[in-house]
C-alpha positions in Angstrom: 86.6 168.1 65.5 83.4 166.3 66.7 82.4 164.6 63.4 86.0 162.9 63.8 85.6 162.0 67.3 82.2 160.4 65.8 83.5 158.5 63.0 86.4 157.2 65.6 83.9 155.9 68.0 82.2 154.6 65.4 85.0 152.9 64.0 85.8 151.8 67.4 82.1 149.9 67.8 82.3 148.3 64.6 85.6 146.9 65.4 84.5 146.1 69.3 81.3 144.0 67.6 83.6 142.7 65.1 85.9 140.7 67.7 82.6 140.1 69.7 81.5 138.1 66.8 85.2 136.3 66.1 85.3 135.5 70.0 82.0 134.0 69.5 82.7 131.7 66.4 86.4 130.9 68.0 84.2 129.5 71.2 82.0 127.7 68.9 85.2 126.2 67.2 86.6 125.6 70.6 83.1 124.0 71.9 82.8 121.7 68.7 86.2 120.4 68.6 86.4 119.7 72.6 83.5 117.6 71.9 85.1 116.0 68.1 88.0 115.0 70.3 88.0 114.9 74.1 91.8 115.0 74.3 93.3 118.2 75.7 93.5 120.8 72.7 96.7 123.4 73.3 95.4 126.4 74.1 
């Protein structure tokens, strides 16, 4: 039982840094494109 509760919470901090880095890059996006055009971008 434990070496599935370990591969879950690793699974689980792979995905968590995966969508840290995504949320990263889409506020980079977000950053460079509010400064490409300063009109207001939906969303």
């Amino acid at each position: 039982m434990f070496p599935i509760i370990a591969s879950e919470r690793r699974i689980v901090n792979t995905l968590f840094q995966i969508f840290a880095i995504l949320e990263y890059c889409l506020r980079i996006f977000v950053f460079i494109r509010r400064i490409a055009c300063p009109a207001p971008v939906l969303g």
